[in-house]
N, C-alpha and C positions, 0 to 999 in steps of 0.2 A: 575520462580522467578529470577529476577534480581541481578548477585552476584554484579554489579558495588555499593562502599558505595554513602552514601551521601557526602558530606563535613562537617564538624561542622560549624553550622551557626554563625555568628561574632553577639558580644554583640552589640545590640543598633544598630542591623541591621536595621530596620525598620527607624532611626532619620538621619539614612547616606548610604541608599542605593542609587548609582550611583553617588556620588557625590566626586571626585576623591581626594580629600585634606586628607577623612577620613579614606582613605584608608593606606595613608601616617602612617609608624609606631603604627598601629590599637592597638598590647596591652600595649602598654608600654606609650604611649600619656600623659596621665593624670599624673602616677607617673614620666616623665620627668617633666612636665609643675611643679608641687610638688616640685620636687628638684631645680629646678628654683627659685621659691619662695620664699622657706627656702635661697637660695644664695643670693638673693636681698635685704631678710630683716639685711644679714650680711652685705652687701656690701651698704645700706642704710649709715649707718654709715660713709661713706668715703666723703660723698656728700658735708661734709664741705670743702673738698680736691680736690677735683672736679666738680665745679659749676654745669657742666648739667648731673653730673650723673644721680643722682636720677630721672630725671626728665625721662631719656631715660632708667633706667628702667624700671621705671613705665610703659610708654609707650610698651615699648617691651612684659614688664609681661602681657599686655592685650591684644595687638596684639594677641601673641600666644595664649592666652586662647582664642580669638575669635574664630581666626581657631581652635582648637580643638573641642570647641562646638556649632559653630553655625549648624546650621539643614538643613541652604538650602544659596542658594547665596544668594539671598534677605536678611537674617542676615548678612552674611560673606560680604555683599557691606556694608550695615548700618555702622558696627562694624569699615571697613575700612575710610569710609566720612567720622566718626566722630571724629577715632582716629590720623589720616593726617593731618587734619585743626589745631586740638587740638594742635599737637606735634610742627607747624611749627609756629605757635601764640604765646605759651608759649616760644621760644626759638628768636623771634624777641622781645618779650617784658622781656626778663630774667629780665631786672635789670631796669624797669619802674615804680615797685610796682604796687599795687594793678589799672589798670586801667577798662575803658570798653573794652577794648579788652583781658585783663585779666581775667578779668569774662566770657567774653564768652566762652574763652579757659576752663576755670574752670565750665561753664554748660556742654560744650561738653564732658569732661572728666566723668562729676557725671553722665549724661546721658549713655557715655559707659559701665562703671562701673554694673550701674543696669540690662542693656542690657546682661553684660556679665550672670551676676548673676542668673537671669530669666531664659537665655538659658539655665546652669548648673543645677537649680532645675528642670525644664522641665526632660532635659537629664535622671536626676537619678531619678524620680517619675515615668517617661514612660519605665525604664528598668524591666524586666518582670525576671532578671537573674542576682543575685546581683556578682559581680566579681570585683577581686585587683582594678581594673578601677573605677569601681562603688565608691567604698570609698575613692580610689583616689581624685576622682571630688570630693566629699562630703568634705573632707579633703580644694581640692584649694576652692572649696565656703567657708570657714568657713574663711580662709585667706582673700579671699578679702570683708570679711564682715568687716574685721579689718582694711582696706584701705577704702573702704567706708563709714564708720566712720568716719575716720580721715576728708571726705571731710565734713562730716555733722558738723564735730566741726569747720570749718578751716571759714566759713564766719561770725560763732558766734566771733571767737577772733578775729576776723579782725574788723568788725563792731559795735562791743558791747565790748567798753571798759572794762578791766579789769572782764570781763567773766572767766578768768582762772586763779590762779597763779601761777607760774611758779618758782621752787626753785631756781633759777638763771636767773637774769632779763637779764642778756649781751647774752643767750640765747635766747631771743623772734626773732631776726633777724630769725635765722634757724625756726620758728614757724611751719613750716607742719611737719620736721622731731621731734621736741617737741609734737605735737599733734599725727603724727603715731606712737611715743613711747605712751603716755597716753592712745591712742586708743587700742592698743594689752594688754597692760596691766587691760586695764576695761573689753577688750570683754572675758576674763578668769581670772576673777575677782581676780587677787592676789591685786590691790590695795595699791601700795607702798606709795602711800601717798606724792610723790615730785611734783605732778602736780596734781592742785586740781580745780574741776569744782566750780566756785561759781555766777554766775548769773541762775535765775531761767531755764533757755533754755537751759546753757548749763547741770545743771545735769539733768535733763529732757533726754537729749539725756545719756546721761551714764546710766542714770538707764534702757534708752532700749534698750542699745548696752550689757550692764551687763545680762538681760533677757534674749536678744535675741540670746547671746552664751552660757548661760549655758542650752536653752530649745532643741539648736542646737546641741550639745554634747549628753544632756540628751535623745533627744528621734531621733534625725535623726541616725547619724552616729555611735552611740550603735546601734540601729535597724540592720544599714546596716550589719555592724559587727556579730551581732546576727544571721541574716538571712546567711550569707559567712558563717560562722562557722557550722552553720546545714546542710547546703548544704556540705560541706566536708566534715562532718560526715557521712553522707547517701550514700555518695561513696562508 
């Protein structure tokens, strides 16, 4: 018999083996990329103070989620084409308004977005070992379900007059950082009531960003939670 041990085999071996990025800071990943998040949505707020913050870090927040969950290079290129073009478009048209080159900047952005999104439920549906990581990720998806939103609202108020209103008109200039408030606010339904959807589309999408984070709470990330908590118990 063999006294050599095994090694403990790494979470989510099977979605990143040989694939050297994932290897990069393996348990700690997902709760960096987390505290990341929680820091942008503070530092959101400065964006009136700094023209292209928000913009880079938006960018940046999904950069690094890329890396963190893409599966193979063919994602981790996608991820990268669409988020470069994106970053260097919006930052040549900053102050052009809404153009066609602004829009596309703005399809590339919703396209990465989903892309990220997809990769992260893949991630944590194909993990066989629920772990801090695991809830982690469950956690940053729930976050950028809150910025994905925001993009689903953001061509309703642009293009559909008076779709929102907003408790402060001399506000509509900032309109995305107006709508990613509105958006966190609906997707964990507190509902304060200073930005209010009123064209048929736009509550339409509230009521399935309202759904779609309390079913995400309700039965994803209690799950995870649930399952991490019996498994430590069993120890």
């Amino acid at each position: 018999m063999s006294s050599s041990k095994k090694s403990k085999p790494e979470p989510h071996r099977n979605l990143k083996h040989g694939f050297f990025l994932f290897r990069i800071a393996e348990k700690n990943r997902a709760l960096t990329l987390l505290t990341m998040m929680f820091l942008q949505i503070v530092l959101q707020q400065l964006s009136d103070y700094f023209a292209m913050l928000s913009l880079f870090l938006q960018l940046g927040l999904i950069l690094s989620a890329i890396f963190m969950v893409a599966d193979s290079k063919i994602n981790l290129t996608v991820g990268i084409a669409a988020g470069i073009p994106a970053g260097v478009i919006l930052t040549a048209t900053r102050n052009s308004g809404y153009t066609n080159m602004t829009w596309l900047a703005y399809g590339l952005i919703l396209f990465l977005y989903l892309h990220v999104i997809r990769l992260m439920l893949i991630h944590i549906f194909k993990t066989t070992k629920v772990t801090l990581d695991t809830i982690a990720t469950a956690m940053c998806t729930y976050i950028l379900l809150g910025i994905l939103w925001t993009l689903f609202y953001l061509p309703v108020a642009v293009l559909i007059p008076d779709s929102f209103s907003f408790n402060d008109p001399s506000e509509t200039a900032s309109i995305f950082d107006s709508l990613h408030y509105f958006s966190f606010v609906t997707l964990t339904t507190l509902g304060y009531g200073d930005i209010l959807p009123l064209s048929p589309l736009a509550r339409s999408l509230a009521i399935l960003e309202a759904v779609t984070g309390t079913l995400f709470l309700a039965v994803l990330i209690s799950r995870l939670v649930g399952s991490y908590s019996s498994a430590r118990r069993e120890k």
